[in-house]
N, C-alpha and C positions, 0 to 999 in steps of 0.2 A: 228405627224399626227393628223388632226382634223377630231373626229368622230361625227354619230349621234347614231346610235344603243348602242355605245360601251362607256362608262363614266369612266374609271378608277379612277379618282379623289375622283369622290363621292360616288365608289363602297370602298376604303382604306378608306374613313373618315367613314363610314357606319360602318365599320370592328371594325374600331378603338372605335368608341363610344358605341357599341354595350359589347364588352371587356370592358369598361372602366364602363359604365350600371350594368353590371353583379357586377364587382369589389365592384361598390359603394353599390351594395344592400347586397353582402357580408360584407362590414364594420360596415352597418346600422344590421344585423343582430348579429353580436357580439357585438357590443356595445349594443344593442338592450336587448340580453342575459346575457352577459357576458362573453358570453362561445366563447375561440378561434376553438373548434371546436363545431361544429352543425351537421353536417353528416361526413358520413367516408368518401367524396370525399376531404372535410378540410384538413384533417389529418388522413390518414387508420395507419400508426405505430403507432404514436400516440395518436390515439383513443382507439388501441387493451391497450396498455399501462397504460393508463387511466380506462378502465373498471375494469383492476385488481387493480390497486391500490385502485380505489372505491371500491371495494369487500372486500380490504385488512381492509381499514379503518372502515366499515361497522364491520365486524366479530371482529377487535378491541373494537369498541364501545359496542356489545355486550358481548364479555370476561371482559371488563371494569365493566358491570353492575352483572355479573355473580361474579367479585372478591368482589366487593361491599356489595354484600346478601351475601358471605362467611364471608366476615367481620362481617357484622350483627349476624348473628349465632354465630361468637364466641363471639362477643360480648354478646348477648344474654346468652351464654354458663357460659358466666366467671360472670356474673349477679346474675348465680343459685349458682356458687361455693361461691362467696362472701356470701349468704344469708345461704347457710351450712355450713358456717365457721361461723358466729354467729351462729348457732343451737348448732353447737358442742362444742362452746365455752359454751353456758349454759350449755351442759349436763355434760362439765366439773365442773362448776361452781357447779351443783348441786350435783357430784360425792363428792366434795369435801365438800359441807355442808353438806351430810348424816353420813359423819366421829364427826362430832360435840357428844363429848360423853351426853351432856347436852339435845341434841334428845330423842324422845322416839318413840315406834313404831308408832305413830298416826302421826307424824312428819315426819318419813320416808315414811309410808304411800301414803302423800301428797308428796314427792318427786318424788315417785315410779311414780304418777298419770301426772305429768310434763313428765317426764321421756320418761314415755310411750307414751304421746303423742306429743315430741320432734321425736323421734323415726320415728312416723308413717310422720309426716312432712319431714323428711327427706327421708324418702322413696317415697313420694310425687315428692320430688324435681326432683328425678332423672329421674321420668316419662312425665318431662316436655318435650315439641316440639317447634320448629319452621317453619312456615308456615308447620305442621304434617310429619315433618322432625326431629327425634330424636334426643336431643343432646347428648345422653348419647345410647351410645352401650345397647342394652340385654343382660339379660345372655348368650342368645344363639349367638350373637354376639360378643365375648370376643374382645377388642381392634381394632372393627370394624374404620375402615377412611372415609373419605367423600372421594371423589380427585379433586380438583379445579385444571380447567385448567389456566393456568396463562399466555399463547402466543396466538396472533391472530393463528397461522398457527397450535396449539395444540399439540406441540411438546414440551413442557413441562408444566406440571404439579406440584402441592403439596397438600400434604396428612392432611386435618384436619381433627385432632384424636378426636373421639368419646369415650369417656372412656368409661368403663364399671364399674362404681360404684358399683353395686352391688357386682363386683366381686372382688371391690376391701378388701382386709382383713381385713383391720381392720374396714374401714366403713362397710362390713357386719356385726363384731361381735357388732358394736356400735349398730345398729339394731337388730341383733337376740340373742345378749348373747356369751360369748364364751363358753370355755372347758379351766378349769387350772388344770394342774397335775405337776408332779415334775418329772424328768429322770437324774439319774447321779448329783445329789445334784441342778441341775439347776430347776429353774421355765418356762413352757413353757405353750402358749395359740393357741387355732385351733379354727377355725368356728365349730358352732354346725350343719351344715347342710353337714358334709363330708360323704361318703356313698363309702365303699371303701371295694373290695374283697381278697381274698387273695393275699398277697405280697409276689414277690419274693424279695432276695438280690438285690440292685442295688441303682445306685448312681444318678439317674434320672426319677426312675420311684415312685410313692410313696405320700406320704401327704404333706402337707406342716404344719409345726407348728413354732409359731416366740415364740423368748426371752420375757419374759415380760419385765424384763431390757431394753434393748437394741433395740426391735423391731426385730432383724436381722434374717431371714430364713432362716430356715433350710428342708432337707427333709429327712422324717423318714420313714425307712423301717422298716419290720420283715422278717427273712431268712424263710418264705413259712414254707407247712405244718410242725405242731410238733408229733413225735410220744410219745404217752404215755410210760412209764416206765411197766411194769408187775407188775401186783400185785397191783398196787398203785393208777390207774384211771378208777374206774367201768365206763361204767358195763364190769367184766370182764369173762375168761370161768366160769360155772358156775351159776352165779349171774342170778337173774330172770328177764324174759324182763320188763323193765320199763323205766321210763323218770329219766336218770343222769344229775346234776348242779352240775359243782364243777369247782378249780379253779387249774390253771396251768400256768407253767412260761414261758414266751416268748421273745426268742433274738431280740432287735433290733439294729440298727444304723441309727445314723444322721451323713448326709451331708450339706456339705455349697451349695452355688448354683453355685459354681464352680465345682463343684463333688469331692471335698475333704474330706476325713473323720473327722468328729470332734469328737476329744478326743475317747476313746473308747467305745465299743461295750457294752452293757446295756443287762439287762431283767427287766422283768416287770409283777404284776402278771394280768390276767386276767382268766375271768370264760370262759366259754364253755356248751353245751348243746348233751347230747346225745341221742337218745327214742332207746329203742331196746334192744336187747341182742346181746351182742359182740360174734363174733366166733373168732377176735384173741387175743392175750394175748397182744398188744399193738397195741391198737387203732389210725389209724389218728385223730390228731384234725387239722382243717382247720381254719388258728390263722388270723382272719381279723385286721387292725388297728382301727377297730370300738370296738375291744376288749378294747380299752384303752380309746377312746374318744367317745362312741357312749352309748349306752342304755344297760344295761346288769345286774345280779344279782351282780356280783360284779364289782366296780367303780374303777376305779385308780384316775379320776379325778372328777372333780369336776365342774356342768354346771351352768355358772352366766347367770342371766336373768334380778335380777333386782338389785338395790342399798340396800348396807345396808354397816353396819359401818364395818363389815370385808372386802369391797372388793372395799373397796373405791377407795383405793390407785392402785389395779389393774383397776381398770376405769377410774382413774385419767391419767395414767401411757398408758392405751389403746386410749384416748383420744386426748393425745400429739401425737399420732401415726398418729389416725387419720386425725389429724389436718396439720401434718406434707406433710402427702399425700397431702392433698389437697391445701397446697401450693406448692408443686412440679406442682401439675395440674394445679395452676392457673399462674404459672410461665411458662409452656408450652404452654398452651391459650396463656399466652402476648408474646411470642418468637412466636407463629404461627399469630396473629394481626401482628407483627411488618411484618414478611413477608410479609403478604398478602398487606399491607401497600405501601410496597418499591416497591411488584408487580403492582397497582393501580396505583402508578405515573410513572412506569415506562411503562406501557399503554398510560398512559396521553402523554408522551413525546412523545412513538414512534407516535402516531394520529396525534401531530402537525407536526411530521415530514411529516409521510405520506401526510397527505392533501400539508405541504408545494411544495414535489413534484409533486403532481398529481395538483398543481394550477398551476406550470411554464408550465405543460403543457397543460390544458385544460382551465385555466382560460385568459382572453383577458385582454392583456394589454392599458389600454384605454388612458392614455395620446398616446401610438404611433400609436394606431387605431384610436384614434379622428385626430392627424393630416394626418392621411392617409387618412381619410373620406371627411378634407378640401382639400388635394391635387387631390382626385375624383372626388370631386364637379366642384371645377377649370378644371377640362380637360371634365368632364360631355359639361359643358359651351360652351366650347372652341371648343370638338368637334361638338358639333350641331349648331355653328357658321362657322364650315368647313367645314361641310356637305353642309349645307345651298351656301356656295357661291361655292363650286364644284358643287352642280348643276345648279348652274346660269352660268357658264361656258361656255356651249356649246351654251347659246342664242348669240353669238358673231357669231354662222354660219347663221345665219339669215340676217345678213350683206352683206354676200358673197352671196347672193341666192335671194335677194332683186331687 
C-alpha cells in the first residue's frame, strides 16, 4: 500500500540509526575512559561488584603501608638492641679490666666513671620512640604488644612485642647494681629495687633471684610470720618499753619456674625491728624477703653497685646474661621482620590479584571495543544513507497525482 501520512520505511531506518548513534557514543565513551562500565545502566551487577573490589584493593593498599611502618619500627627497634649490645659488651670489657691486680684505686676510679655512664646510656636507650610510639614497654607496661593488622578485611592480626627492658633482670641489675648472697652452699643475685611484704609458702608467689653460675630462676619464698621463742627475743614480759634490733632465723624455699622444689628447705639469718613493750612471751615477727636482700641492721647479702677487683667476675658473669637476653630479643625482632615481610608481599600479591579481577570487569577491552566502534561507524553511515532514500520514497506518489 502506497502512503502519504504514513512512512514506515524511514520511520525503521530512523529507529535503527538512532540505536545504532547511541551504541556508537557508548563505545567512544569507554574507549574514551577506559572504563567498560561508566553508569550503572552498563553494568548494575557488575558495577555493585566492582565498587567492593575497589574498596577491597583500596583497604589493602592501606594495611600494606600500615605493615610497612611496623616493619620500620622494628627495624628501628633492633637498631637500639644492636647499639646496647656494644654498650654492654664494653661494660663487660671493663668488668673484666677492673680485675687486673696491677690497678690501683685511681684506676678503677676511672672505670667506675665509664661505667656509670655506660649505665645511664643504656637507660637512654630504652627511652627511645618511633614517630613517639615506644619501642620498649614501661615498667608499668610489662611485655606490653603493638598488634598489626596483617588482612585487608582485619581478620587477622600479629602481635609486635615491645619489651620491657627495664624489666628485664639482668639488664636492670647492669643498671642498678644487684644483691649477692649465698643460700644452701649456692651463689645467688636479685635486683636491688625488690620491695616485697610478707611471704606466705608457695610455689608461685614470691621473688625471683637467679644462679650467678647459671643465670637460671628461681622463686624464693619464706613460710610467713615467725614466732619468737621465750625468753630469747626481747622485748620480752618484763623488759622496759623500748626500740629492739636483733637478729633471727628464717625458713625459706626455692622453686624452679615450673613449681618444683629445689633441693631443700633453707634458713637464713635476718634482723627484725621491734619499739615497745611486749605483753606476750613470743612475739610475732613479720619475716619480709627484704630481710635478706633489702636495707637492714644486719645483711645476708651483699649490694654491688660499682666495679672493683672482688666482683669483677660477678659482672663479668651478669654481663654474658645480659647480653644473652638481648640476643634472644634481637632474634625475636628478626623472626617478627621476617613475618611481617612474608605479610607485605603477601598484600602485594593479593592487590594484583584483586585489581586483576576488578579490571576483567570494569576495565574496556579496546582492541574489541575499537572494532566495535569501526563496525558502528559503518552502520552510523549506512543508516543515514537509508534513512535518506526511505524518505525519497514516497516522492514516486507525485507521479500518480501529476
Amino acid at each position: 500500500m502506497i502512503t502519504i501520512n504514513t512512512n514506515t520505511a524511514s520511520m525503521a531506518a530512523a529507529y535503527n540509526l538512532n540505536n545504532t548513534n547511541a551504541n556508537l557514543q557508548r563505545s567512544l565513551q569507554r574507549l574514551s575512559s577506559g572504563s567498560r562500565i561508566n553508569s550503572s545502566y552498563d553494568d548494575a551487577g557488575g558495577l555493585a561488584v566492582s565498587m567492593k573490589l575497589s574498596a577491597a584493593i583500596r583497604r589493602t593498599e592501606a594495611t600494606q603501608s600500615n605493615v610497612n611502618n611496623a616493619l620500620s619500627l622494628l627495624q628501628t627497634q633492633d637498631g637500639v638492641l644492636k647499639s646496647a649490645d656494644k654498650v654492654l659488651t664494653r661494660m663487660s670489657e671493663l668488668a673484666t679490666l677492673a680485675g687486673d691486680v696491677t690497678k690501683n684505686s685511681s684506676d678503677i676510679s676511672l672505670y667506675n666513671s665509664e661505667h656509670a655512664t655506660l649505665k645511664a646510656q643504656l637507660q637512654s636507650m630504652f627511652l627511645e620512640k618511633f614517630n613517639g610510639i615506644s619501642l620498649f614497654s614501661s615498667d608499668s607496661e610489662t611485655g606490653a604488644n603493638l598488634t598489626v593488622v596483617t588482612s585487608q578485611s582485619g581478620d587477622q592480626d600479629f602481635q609486635v612485642t615491645q619489651t620491657a627492658l627495664t624489666e628485664n633482670p639482668f639488664m636492670n641489675m647492669m643498671i642498678n647494681g644487684f644483691n649477692k648472697f649465698v643460700l644452701g652452699g649456692e651463689t645467688y643475685i636479685a635486683r636491688t629495687d625488690i620491695n616485697n611484704g610478707v611471704m606466705q609458702s608457695s610455689n608461685s608467689n614470691g621473688v625471683s633471684i637467679y644462679s650467678l653460675s647459671t643465670g637460671e630462676e628461681f622463686i624464693m619464698n619464706t613460710d610467713g610470720p615467725h614466732v619468737a621463742a621465750t625468753g630469747t627475743v626481747p622485748p620480752a614480759p618484763g623488759n622496759p618499753p623500748g626500740t629492739y634490733v636483733t637478729v633471727h632465723t628464717v625458713n625459706y624455699q626455692l622453686y624452679d619456674t615450673d613449681g618444683n622444689l629445689h633441693g631443700a628447705a633453707g634458713t637464713f639469718q635476718a634482723n627484725y625491728t621491734l619499739t615497745g613493750q611486749s605483753t606476750s612471751a613470743a612475739p610475732s615477727i613479720d619475716v619480709s624477703l627484704d630481710d635478706l636482700i633489702g636495707n637492714g641492721v644486719y645483711e645476708s647479702s651483699i649490694r654491688q653497685t660499682n666495679l672493683n677487683q672482688d666482683n669483677m667476675l660477678d659482672y663479668a658473669n651478669l654481663s654474658s646474661f645480659a647480653i644473652q637476653s638481648l640476643a634472644t630479643m634481637r632474634a625475636t625482632n628478626g623472626s617478627e621482620q621476617t613475618r611481617l615481610t612474608f605479610a607485605a608481599d603477601m598484600l602485594a600479591i593479593n592487590k594484583t590479584n584483586l585489581e586483576s579481577a576488578n579490571s576483567r570487569i570494569s576495565d574496556v577491552d579496546v582492541a574489541s571495543e575499537s572494532a566495535n566502534l569501526a563496525r558502528l561507524n559503518i552502520l552510523q553511515q549506512a543508516g543515514t544513507a537509508m534513512l535518506a532514500q526511505a524518505n525519497m520514497s514516497t516522492q514516486s506518489i507525485l507521479r500518480l497525482i501529476s
